[in-house]
PyMOL Python script that loads the backbone (N, CA, C, O; Angstrom):
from pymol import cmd

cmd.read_pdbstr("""\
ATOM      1  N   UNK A   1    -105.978   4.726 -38.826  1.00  0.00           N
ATOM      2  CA  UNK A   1    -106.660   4.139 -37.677  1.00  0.00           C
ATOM      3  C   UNK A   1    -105.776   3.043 -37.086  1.00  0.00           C
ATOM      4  O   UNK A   1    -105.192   2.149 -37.698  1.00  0.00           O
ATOM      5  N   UNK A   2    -105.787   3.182 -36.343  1.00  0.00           N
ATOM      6  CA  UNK A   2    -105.029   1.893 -35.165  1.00  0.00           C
ATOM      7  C   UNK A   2    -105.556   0.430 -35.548  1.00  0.00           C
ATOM      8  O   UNK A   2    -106.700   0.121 -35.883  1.00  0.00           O
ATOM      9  N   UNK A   3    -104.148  -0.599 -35.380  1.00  0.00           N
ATOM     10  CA  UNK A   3    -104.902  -2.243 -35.657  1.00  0.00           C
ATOM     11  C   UNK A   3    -104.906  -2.773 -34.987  1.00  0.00           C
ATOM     12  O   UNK A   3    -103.904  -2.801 -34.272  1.00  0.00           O
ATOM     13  N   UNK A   4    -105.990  -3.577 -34.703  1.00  0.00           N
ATOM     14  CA  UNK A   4    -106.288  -4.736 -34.182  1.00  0.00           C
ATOM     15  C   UNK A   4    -105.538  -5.035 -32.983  1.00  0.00           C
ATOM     16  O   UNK A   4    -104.701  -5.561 -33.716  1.00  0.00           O
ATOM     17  N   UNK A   5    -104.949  -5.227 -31.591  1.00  0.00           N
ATOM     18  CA  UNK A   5    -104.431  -5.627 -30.962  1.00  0.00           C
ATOM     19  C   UNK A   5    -104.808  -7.094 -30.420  1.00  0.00           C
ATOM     20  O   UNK A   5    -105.974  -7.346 -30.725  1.00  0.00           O
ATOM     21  N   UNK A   6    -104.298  -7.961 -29.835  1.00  0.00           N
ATOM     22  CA  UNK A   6    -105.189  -8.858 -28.950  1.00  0.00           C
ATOM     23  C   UNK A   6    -104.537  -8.528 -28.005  1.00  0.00           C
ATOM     24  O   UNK A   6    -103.441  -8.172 -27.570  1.00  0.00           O
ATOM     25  N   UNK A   7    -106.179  -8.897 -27.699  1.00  0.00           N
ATOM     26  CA  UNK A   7    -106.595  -8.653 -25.880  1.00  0.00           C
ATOM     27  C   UNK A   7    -105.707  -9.849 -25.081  1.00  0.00           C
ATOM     28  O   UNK A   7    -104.902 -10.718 -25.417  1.00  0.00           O
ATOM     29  N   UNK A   8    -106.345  -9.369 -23.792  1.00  0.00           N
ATOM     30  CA  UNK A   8    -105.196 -10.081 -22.598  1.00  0.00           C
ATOM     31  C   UNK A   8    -105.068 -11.825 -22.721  1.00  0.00           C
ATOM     32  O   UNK A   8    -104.109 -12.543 -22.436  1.00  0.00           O
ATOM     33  N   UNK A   9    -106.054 -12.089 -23.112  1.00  0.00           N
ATOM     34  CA  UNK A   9    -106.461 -13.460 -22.874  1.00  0.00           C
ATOM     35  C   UNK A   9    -106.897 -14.204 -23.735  1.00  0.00           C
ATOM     36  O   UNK A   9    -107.604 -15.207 -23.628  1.00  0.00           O
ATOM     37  N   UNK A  10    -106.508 -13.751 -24.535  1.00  0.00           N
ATOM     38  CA  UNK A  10    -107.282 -14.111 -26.614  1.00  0.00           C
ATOM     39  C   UNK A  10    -106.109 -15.226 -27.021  1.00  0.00           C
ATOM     40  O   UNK A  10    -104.881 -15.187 -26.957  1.00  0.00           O
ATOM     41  N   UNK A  11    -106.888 -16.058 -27.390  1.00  0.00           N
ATOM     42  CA  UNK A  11    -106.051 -17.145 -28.260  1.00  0.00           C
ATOM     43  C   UNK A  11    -105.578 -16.274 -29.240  1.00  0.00           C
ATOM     44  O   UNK A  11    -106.034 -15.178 -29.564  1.00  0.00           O
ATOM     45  N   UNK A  12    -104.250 -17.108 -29.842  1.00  0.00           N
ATOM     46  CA  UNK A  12    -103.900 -16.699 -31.243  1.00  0.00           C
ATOM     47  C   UNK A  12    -105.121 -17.287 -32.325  1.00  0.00           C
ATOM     48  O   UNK A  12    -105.894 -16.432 -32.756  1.00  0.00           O
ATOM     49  N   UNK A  13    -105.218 -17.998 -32.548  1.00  0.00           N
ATOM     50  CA  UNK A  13    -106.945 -18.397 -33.239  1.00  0.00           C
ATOM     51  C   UNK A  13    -107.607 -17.117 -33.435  1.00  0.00           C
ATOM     52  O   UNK A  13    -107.779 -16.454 -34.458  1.00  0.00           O
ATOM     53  N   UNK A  14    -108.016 -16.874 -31.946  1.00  0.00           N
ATOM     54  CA  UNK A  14    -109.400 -15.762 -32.035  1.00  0.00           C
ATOM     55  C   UNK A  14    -108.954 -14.521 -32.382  1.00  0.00           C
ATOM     56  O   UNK A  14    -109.544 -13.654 -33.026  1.00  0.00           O
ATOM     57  N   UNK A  15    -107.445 -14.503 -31.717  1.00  0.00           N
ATOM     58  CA  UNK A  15    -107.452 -12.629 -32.492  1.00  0.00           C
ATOM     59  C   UNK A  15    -107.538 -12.869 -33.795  1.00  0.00           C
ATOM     60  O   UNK A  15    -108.429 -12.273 -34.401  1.00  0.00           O
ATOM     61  N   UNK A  16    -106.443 -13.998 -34.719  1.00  0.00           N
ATOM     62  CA  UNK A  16    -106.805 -13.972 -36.088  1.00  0.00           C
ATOM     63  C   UNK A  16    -107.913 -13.945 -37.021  1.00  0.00           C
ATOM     64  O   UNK A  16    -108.036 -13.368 -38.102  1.00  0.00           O
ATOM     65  N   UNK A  17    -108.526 -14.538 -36.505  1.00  0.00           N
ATOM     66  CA  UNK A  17    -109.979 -14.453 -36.868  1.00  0.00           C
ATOM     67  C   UNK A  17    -110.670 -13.250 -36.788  1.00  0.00           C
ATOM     68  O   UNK A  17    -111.208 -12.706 -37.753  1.00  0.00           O
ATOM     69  N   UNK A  18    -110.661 -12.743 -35.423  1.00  0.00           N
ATOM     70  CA  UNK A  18    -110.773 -10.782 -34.897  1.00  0.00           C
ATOM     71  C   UNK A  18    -110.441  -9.958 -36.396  1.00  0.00           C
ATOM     72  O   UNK A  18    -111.205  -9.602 -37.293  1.00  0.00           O
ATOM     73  N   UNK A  19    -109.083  -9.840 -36.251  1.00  0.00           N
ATOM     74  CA  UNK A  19    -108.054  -9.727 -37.264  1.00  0.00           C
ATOM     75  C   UNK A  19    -108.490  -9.549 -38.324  1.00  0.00           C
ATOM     76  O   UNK A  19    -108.706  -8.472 -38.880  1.00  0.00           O
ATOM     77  N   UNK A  20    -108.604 -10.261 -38.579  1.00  0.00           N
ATOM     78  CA  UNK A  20    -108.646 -10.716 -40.332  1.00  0.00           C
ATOM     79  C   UNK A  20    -110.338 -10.554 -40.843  1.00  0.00           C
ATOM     80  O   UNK A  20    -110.687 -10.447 -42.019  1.00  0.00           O
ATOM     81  N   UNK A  21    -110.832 -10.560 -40.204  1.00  0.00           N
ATOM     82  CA  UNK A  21    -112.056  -9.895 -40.550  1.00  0.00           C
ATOM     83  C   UNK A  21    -112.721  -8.701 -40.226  1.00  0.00           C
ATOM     84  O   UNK A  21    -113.905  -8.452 -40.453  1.00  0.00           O
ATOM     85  N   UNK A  22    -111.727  -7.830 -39.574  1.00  0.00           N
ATOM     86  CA  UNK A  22    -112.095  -6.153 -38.931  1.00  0.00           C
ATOM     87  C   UNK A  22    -112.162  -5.190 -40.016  1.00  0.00           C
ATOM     88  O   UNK A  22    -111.081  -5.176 -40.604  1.00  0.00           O
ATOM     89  N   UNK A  23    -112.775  -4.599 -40.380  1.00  0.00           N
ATOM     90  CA  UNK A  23    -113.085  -3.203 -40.986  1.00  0.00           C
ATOM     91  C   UNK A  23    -111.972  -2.446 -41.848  1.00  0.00           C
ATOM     92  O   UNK A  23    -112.029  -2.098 -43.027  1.00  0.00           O
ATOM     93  N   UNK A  24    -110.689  -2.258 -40.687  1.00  0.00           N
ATOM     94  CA  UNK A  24    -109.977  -1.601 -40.593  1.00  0.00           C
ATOM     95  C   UNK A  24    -108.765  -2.219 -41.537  1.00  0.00           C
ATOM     96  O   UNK A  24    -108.172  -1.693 -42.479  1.00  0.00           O
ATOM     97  N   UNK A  25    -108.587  -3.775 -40.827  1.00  0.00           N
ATOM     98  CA  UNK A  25    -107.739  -4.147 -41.295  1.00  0.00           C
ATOM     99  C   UNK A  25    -107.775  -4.342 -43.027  1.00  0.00           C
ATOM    100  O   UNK A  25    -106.840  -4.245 -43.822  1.00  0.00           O
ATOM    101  N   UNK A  26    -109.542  -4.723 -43.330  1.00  0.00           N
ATOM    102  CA  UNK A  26    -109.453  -5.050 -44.647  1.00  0.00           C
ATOM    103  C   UNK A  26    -109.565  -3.903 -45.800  1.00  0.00           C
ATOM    104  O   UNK A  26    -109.632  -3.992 -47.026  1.00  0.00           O
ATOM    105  N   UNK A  27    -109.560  -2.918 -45.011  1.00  0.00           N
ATOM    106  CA  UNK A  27    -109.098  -1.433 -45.696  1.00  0.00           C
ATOM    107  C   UNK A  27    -107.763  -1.253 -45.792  1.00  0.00           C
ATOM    108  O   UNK A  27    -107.500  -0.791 -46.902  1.00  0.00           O
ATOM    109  N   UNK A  28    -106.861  -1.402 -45.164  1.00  0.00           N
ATOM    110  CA  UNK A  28    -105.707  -1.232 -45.118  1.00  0.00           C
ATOM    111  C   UNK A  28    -104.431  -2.206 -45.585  1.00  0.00           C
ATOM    112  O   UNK A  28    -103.253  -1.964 -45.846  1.00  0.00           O
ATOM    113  N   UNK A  29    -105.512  -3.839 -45.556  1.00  0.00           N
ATOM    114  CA  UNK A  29    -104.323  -4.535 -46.310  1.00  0.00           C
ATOM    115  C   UNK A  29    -105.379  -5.142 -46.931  1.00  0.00           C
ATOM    116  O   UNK A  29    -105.917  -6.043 -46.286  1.00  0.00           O
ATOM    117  N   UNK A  30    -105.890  -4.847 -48.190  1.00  0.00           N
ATOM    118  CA  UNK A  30    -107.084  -5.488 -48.974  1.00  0.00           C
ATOM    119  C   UNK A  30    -106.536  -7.129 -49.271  1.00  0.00           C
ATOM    120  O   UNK A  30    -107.259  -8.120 -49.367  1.00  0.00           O
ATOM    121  N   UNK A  31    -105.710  -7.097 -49.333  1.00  0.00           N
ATOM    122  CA  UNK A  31    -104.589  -8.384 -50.055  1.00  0.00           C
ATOM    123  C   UNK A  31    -104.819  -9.592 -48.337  1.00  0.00           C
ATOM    124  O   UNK A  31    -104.590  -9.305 -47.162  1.00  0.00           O
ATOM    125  N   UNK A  32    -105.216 -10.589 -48.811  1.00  0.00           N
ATOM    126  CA  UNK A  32    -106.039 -11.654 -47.967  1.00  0.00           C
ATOM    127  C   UNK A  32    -104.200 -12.196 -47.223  1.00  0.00           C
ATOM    128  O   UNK A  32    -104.156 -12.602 -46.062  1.00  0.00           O
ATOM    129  N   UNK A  33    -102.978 -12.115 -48.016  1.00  0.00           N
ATOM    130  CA  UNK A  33    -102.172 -12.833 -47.935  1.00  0.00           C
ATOM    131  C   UNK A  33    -101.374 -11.821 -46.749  1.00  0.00           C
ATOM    132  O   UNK A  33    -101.003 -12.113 -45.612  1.00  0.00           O
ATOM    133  N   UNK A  34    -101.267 -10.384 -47.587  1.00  0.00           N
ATOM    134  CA  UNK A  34    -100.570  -9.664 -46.357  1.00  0.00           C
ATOM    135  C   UNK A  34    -100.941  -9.276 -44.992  1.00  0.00           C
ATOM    136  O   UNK A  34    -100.162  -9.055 -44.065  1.00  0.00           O
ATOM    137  N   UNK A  35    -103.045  -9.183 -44.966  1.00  0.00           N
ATOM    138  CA  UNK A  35    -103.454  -9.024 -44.290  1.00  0.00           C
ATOM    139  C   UNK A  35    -103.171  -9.951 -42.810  1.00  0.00           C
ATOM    140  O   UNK A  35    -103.105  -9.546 -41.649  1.00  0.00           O
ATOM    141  N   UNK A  36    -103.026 -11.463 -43.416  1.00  0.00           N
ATOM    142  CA  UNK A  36    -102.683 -12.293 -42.457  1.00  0.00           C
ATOM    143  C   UNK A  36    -101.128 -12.019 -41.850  1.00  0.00           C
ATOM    144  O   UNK A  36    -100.970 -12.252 -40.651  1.00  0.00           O
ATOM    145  N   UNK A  37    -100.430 -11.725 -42.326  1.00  0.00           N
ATOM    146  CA  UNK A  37     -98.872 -11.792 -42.079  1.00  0.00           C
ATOM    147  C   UNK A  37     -98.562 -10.627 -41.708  1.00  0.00           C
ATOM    148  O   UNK A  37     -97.377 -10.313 -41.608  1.00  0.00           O
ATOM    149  N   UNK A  38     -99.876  -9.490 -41.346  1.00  0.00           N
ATOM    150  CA  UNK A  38     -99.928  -8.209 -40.287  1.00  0.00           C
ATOM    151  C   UNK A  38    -100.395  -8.964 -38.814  1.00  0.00           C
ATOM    152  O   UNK A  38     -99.988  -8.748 -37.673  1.00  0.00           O
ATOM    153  N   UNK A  39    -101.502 -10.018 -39.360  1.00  0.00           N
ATOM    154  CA  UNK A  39    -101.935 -10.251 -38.155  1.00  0.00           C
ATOM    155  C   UNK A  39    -101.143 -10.830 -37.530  1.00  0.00           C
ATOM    156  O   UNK A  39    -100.520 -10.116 -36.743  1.00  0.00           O
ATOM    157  N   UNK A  40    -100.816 -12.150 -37.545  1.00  0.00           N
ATOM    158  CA  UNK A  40     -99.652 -12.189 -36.923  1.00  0.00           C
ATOM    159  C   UNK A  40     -98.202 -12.301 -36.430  1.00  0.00           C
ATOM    160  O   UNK A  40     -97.500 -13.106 -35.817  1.00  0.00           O
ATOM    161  N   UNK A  41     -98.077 -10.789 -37.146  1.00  0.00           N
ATOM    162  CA  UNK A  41     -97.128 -10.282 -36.399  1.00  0.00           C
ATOM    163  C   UNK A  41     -97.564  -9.278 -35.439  1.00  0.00           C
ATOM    164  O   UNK A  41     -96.708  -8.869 -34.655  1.00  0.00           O
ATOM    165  N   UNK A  42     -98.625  -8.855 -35.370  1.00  0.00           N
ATOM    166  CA  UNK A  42     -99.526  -8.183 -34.204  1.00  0.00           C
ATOM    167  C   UNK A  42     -99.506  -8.964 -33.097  1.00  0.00           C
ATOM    168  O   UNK A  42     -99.392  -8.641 -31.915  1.00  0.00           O
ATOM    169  N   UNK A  43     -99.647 -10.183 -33.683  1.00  0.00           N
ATOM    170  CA  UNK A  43     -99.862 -11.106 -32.259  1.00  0.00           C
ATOM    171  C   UNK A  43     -98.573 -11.324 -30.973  1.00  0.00           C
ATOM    172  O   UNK A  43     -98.549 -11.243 -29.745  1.00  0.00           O
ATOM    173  N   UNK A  44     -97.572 -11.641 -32.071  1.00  0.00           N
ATOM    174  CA  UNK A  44     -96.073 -12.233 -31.831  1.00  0.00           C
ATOM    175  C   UNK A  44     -95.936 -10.932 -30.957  1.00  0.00           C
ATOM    176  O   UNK A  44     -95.440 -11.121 -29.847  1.00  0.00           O
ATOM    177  N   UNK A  45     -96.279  -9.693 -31.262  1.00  0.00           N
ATOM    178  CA  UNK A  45     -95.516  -8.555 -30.836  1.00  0.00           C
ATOM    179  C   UNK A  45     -96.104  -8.202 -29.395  1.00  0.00           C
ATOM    180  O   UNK A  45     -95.384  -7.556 -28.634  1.00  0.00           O
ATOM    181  N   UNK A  46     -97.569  -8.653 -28.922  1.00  0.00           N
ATOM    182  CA  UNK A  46     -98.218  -8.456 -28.121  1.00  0.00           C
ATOM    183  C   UNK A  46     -97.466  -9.411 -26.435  1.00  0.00           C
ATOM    184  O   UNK A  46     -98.028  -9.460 -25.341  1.00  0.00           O
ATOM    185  N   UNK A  47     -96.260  -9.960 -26.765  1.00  0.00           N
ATOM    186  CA  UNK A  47     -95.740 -10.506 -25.195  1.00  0.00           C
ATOM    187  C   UNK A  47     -94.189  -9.785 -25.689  1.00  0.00           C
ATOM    188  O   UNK A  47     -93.380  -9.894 -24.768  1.00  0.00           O
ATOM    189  N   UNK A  48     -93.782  -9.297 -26.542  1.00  0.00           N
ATOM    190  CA  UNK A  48     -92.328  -8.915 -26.378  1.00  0.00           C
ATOM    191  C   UNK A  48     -91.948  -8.076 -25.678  1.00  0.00           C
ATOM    192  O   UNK A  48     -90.734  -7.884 -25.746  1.00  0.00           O
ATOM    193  N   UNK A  49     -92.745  -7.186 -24.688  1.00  0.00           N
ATOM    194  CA  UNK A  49     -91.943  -6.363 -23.948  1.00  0.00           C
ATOM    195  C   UNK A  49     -91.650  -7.265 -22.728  1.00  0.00           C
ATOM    196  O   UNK A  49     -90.601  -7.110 -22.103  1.00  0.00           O
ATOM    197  N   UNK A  50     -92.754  -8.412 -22.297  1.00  0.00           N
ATOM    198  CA  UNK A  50     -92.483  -9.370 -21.418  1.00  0.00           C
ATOM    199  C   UNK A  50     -91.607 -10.341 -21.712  1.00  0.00           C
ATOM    200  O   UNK A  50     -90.915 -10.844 -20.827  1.00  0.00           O
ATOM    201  N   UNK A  51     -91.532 -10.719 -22.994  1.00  0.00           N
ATOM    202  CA  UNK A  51     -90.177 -11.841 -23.305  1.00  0.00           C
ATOM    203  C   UNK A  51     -88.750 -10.801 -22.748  1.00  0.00           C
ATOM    204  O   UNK A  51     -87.974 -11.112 -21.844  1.00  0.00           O
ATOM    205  N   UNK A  52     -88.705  -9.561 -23.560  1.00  0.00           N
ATOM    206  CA  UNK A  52     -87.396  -8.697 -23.292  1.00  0.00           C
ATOM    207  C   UNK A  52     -87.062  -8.371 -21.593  1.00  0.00           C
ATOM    208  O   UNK A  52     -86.017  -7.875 -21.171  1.00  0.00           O
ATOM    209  N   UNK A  53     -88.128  -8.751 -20.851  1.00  0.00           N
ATOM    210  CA  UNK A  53     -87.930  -8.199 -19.834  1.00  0.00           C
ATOM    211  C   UNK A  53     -87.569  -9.938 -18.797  1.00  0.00           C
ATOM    212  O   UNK A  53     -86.625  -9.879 -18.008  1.00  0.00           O
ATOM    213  N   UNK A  54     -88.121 -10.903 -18.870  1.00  0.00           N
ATOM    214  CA  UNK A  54     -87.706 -11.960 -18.869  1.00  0.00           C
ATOM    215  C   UNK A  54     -85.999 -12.456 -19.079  1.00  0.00           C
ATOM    216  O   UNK A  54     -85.237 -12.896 -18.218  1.00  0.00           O
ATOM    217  N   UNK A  55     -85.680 -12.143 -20.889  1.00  0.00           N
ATOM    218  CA  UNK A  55     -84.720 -12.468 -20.624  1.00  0.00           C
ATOM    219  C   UNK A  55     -83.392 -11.876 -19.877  1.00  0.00           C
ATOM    220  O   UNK A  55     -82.348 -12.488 -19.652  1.00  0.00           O
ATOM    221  N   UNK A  56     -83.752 -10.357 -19.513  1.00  0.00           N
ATOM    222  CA  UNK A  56     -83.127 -10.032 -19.144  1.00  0.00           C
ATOM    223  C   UNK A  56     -82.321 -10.422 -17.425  1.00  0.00           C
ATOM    224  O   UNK A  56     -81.278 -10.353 -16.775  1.00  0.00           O
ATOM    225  N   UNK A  57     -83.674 -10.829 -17.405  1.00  0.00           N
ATOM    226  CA  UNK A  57     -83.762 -11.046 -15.428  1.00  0.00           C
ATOM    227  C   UNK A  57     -83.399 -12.184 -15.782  1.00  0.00           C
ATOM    228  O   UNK A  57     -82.837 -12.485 -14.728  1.00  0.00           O
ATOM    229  N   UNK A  58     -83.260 -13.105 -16.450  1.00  0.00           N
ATOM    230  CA  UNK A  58     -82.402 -14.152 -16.667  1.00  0.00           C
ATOM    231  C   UNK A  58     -80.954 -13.895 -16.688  1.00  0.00           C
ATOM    232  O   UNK A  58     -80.298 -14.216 -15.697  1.00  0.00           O
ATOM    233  N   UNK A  59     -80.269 -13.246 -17.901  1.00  0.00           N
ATOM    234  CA  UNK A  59     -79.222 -12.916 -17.456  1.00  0.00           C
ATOM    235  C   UNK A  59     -78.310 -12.386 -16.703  1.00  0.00           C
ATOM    236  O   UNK A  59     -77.087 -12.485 -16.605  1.00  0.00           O
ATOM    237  N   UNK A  60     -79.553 -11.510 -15.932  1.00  0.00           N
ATOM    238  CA  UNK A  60     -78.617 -11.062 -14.634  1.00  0.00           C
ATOM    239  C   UNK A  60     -78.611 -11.639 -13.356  1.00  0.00           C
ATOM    240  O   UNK A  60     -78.160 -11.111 -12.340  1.00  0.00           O
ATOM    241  N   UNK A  61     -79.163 -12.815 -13.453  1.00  0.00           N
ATOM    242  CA  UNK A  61     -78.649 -13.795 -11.921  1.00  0.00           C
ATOM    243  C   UNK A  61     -77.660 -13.764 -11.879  1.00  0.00           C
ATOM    244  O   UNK A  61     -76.997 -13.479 -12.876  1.00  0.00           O
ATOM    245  N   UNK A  62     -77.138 -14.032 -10.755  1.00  0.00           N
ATOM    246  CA  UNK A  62     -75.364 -14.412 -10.827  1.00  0.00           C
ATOM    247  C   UNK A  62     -75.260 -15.210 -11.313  1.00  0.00           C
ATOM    248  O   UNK A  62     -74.560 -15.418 -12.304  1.00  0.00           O
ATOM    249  N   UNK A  63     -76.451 -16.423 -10.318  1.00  0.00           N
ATOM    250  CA  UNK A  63     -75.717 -17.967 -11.323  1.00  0.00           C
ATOM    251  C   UNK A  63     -75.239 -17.601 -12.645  1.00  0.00           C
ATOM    252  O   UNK A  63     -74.177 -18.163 -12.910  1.00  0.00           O
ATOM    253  N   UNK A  64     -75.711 -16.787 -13.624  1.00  0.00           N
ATOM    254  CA  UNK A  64     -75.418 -16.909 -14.921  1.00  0.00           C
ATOM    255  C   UNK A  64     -74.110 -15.792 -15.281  1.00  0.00           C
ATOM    256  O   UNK A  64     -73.835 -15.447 -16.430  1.00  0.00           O
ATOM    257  N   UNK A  65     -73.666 -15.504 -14.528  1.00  0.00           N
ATOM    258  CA  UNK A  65     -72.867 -14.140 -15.286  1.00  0.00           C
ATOM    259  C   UNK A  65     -71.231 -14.587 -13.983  1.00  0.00           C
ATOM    260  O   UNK A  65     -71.102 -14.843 -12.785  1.00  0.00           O
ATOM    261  N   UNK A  66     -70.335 -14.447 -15.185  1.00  0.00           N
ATOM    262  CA  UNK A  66     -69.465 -14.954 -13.942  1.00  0.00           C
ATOM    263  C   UNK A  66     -68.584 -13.312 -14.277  1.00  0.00           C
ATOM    264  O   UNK A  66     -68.512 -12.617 -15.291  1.00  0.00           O
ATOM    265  N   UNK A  67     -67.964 -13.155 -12.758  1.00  0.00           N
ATOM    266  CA  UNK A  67     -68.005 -11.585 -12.783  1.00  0.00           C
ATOM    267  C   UNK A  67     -65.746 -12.101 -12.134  1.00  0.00           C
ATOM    268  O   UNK A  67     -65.284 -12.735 -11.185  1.00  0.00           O
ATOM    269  N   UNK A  68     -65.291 -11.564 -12.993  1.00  0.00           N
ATOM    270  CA  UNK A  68     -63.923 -12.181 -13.260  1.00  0.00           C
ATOM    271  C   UNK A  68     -63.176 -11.125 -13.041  1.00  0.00           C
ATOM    272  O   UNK A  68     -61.952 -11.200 -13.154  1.00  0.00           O
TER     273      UNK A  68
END
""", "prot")
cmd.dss("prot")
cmd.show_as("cartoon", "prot")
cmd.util.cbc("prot")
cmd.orient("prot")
């Protein structure tokens, strides 16, 4: 079964909490310690296609790239 995501607008707080007390999750990581250290990294993972896409448009200003 699929885990836990947070939603658009969810504190890190509330998904953990979400998280860490869902059904799913406590079937799948019974262990209180790993369960947390799924959650968040669920969380962390939920803006990285926007960080990757960020830094990219960062590096490709000119200002930043000197073209020699």
């Amino acid at each position: 079964m699929p885990l836990p995501k947070p939603r658009k607008s969810e504190s890190q707080s509330d998904f953990i909490k979400r998280s860490m007390s869902s059904e799913i999750m406590k079937s799948e990581y019974p262990d209180t310690k790993q369960r947390l250290a799924v959650s968040f990294s669920q969380y962390r993972r939920r803006n990285k296609t926007k960080h990757i896409k960020e830094f990219f448009e960062f590096i490709n200003e000119k200002s930043y790239i000197k073209n020699e």
